[in-house]
N, CA and C of each residue as an Amber inpcrd file, in Angstrom:
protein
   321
-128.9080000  22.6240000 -21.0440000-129.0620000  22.4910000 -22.4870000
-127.8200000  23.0680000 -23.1420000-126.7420000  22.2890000 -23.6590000
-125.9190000  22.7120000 -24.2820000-126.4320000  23.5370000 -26.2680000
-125.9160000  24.4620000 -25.8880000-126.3220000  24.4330000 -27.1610000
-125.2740000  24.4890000 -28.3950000-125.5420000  24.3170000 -29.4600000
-124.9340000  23.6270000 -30.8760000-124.7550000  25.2840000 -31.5100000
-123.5390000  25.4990000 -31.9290000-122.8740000  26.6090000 -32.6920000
-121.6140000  26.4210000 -33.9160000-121.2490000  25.2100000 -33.5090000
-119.7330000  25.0200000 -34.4170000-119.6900000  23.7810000 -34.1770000
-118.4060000  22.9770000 -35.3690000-118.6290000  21.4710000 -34.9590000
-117.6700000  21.3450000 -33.1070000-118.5320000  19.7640000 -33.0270000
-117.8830000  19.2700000 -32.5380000-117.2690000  18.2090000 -32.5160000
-116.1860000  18.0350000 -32.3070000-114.9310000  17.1030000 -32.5480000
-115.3770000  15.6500000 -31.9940000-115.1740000  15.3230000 -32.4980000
-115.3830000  13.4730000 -32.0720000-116.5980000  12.8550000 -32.3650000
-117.8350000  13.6240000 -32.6690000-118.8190000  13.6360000 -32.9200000
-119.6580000  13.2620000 -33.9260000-119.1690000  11.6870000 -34.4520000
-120.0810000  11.8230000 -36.0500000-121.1030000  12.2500000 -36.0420000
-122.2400000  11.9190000 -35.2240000-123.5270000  11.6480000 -35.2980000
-123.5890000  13.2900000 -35.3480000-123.0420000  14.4480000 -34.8210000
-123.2400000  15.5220000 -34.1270000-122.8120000  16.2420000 -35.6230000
-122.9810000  15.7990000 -37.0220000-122.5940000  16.5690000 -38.1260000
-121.4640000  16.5110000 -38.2990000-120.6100000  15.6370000 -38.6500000
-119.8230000  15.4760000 -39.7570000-120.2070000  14.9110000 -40.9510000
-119.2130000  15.4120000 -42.1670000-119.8510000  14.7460000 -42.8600000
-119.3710000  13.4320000 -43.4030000-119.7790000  12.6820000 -44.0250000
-119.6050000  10.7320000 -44.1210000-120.0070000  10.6330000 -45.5930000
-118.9000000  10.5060000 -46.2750000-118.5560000  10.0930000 -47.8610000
-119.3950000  11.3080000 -48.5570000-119.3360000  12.5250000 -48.2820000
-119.7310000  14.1010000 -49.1700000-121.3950000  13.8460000 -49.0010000
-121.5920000  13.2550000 -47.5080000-123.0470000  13.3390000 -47.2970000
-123.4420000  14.1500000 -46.4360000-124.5370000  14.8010000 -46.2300000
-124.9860000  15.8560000 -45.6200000-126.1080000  15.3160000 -44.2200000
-125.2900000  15.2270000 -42.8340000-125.7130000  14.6850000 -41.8390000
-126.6620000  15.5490000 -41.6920000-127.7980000  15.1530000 -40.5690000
-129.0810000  16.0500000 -39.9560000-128.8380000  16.9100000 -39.3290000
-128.1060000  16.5010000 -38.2670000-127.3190000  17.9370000 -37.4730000
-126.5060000  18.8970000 -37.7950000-125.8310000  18.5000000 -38.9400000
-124.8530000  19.6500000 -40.1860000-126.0210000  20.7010000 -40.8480000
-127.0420000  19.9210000 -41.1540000-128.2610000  20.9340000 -41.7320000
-128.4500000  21.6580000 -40.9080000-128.7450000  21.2710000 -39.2510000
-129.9000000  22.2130000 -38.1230000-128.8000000  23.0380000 -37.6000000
-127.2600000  22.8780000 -38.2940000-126.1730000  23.1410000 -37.5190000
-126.0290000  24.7550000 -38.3590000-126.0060000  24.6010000 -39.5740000
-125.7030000  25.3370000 -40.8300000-127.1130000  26.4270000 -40.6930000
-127.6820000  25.6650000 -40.1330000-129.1490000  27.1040000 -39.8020000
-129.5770000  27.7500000 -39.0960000-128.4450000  27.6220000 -37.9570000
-128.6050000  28.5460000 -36.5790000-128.0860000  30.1890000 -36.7460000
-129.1440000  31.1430000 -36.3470000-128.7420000  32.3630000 -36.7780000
-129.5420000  32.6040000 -37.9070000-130.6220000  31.9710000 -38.5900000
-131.5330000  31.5190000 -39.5250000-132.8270000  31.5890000 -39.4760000
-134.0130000  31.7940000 -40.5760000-135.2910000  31.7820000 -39.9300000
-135.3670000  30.2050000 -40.8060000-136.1300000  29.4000000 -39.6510000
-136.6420000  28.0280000 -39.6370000-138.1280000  27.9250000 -39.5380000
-138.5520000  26.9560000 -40.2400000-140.1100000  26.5580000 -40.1390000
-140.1440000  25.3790000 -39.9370000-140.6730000  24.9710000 -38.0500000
-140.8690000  23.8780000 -37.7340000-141.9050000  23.1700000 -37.4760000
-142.4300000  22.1960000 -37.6140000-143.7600000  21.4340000 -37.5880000
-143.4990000  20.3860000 -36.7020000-144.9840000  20.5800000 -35.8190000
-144.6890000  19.6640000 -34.6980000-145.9490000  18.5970000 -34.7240000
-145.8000000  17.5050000 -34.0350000-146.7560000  16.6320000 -33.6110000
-147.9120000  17.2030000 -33.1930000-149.4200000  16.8480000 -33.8990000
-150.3280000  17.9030000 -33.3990000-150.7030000  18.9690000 -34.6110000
-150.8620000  19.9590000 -33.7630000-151.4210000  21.0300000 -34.7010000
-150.9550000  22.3260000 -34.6440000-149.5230000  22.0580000 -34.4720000
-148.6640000  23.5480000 -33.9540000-147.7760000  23.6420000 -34.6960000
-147.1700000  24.7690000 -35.7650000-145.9520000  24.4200000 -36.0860000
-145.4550000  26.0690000 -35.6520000-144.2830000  26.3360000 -35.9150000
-143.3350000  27.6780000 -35.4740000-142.3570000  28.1980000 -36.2290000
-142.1730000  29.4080000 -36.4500000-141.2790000  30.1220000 -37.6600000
-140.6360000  31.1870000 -36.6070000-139.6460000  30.9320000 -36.8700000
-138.7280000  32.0730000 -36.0710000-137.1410000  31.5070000 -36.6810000
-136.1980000  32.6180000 -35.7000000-134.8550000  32.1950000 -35.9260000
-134.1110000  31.3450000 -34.6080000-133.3140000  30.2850000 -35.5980000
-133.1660000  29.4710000 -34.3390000-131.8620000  30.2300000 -34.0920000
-131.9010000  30.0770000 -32.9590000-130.1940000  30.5200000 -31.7470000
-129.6430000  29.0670000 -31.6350000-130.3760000  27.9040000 -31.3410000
-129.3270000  27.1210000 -30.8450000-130.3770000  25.5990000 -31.0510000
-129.4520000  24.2630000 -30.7400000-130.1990000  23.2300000 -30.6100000
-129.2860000  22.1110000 -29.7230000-129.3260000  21.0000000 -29.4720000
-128.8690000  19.9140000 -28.6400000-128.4190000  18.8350000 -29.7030000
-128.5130000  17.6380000 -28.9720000-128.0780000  16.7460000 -29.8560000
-129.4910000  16.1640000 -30.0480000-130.4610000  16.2810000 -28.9610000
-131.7340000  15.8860000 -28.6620000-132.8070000  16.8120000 -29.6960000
-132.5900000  17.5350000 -30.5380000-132.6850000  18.8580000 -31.4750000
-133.8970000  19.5490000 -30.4320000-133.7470000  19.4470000 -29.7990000
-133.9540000  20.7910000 -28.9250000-134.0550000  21.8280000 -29.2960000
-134.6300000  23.0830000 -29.0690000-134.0530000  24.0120000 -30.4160000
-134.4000000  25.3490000 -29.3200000-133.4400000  26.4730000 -29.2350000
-133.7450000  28.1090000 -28.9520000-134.2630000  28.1950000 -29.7910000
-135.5610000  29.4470000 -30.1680000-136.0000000  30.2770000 -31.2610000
-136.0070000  31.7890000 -30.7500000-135.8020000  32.8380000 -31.6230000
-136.2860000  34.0040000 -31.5990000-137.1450000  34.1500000 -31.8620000
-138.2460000  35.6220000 -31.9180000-138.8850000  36.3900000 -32.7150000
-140.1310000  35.1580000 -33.6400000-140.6730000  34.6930000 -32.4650000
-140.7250000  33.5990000 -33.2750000-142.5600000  33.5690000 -33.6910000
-143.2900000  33.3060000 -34.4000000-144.3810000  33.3930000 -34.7810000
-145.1130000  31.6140000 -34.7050000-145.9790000  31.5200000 -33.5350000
-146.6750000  30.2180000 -33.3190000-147.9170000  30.2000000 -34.0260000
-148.2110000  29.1790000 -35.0490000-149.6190000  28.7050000 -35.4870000
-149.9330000  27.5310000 -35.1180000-151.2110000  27.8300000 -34.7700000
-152.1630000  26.6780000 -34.6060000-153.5570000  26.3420000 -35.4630000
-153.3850000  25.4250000 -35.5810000-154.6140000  24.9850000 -36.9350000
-155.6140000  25.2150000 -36.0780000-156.5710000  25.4780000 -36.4430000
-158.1860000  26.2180000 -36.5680000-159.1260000  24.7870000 -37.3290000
-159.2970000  23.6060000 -36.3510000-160.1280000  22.9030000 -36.6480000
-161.4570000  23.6600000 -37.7420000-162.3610000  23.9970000 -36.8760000
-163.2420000  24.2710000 -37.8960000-163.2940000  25.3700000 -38.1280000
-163.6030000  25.2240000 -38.9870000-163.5460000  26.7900000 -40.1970000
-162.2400000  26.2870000 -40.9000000-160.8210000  26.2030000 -40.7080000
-159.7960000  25.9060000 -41.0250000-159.1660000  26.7630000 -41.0910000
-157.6820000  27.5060000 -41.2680000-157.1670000  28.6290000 -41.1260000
-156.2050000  27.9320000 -39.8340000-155.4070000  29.5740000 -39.6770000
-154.2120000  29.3440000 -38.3880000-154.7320000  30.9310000 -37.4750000
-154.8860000  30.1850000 -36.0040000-154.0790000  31.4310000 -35.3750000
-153.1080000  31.4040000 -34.9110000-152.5460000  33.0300000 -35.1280000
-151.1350000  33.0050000 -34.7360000-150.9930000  34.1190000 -33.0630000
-149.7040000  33.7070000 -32.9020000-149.4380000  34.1150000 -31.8390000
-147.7480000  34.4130000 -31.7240000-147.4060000  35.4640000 -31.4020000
-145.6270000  36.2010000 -31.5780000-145.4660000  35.9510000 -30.2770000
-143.9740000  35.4150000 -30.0180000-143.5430000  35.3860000 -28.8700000
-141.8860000  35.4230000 -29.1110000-141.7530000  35.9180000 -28.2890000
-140.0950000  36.6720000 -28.0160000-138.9650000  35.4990000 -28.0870000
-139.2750000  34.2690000 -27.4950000-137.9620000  33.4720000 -27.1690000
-138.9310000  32.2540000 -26.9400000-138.5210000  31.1600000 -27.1180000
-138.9610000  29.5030000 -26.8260000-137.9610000  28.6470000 -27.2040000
-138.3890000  27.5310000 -25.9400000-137.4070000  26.2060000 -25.9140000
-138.6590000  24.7940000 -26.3510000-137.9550000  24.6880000 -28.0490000
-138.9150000  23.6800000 -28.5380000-138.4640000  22.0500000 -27.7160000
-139.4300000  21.0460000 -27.4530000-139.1060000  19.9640000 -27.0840000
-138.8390000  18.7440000 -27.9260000-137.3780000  18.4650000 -28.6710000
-137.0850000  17.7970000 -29.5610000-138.0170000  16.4640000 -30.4580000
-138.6390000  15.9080000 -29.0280000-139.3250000  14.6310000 -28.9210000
-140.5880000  14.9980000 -30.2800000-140.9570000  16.4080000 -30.4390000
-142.8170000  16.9000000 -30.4010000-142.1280000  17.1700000 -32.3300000
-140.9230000  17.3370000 -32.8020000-140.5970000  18.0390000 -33.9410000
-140.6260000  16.8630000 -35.1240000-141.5060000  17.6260000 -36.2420000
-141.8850000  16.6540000 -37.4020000-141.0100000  16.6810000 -38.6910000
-141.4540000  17.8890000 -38.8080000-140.4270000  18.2520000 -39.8060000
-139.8640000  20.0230000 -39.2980000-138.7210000  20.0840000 -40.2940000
-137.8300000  21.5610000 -39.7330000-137.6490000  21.6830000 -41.5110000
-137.9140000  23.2730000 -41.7850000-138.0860000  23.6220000 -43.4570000
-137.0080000  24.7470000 -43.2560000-135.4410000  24.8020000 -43.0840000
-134.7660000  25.8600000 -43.3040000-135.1380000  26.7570000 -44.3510000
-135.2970000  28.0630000 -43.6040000-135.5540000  29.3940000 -44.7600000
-137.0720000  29.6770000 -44.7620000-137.8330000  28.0330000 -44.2690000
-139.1260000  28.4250000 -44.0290000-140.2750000  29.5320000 -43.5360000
-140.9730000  29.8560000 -44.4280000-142.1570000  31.4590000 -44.0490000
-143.4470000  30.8240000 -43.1760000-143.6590000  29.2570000 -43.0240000
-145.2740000  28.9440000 -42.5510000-146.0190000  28.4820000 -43.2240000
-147.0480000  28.3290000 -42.8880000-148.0370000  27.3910000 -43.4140000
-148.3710000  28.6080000 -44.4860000-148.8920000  28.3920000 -45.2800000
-150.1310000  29.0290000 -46.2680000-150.9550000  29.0190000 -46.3160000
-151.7730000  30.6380000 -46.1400000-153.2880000  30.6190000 -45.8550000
-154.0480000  29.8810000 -46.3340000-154.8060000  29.5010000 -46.1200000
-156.0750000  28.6000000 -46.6200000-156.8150000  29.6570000 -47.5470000
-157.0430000  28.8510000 -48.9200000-157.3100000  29.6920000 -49.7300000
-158.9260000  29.9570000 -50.0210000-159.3020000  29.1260000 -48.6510000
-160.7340000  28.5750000 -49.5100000-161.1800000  29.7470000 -47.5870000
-160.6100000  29.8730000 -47.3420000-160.7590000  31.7650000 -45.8450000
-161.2620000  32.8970000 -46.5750000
């Protein structure tokens, strides 16, 4: 897993930018070293800081805090874990600066 820190040269797709537009990988590029809020396929999403990603957005996280939706009743449990390698394929959306879901107000 190579991971993504600075540009790389030759690389449009890999974040450059194209007529003062702001590529996908310039964003996930610009937020490494960052706390990220990612949402995945399913019922999992993850807040931590990313270290690194691929071209495949792959992603290192730190310090990272996992929720999972709580079918019934509704709510999240969470779960802290030190380090994870997200699998690009599973990622929905990515909320740079992101804190997580918001409690359910009706808990």
């Amino acid at each position: 897993l190579g991971l993504a820190g600075g540009e790389r040269e030759g690389d449009m797709a890999a974040g450059k930018q194209l007529g003062g537009q702001l590529l996908p990988l310039e964003l996930i590029d610009r937020c490494v070293g960052s706390k990220i809020w990612i949402i995945l396929k399913g019922d999992k999403e993850f807040v931590g800081t990313l270290r690194g990603f691929d071209d495949y957005v792959n992603m290192v996280l730190e310090d990272v805090t996992e929720y999972e939706l709580i079918v019934e009743g509704g709510g999240y449990s969470t779960t802290q874990l030190e380090q994870i390698l997200l699998n690009g394929n599973n990622v929905c959306v990515l909320v740079p600066g992101g804190e997580g879901p918001v409690a359910n107000p009706a808990a």
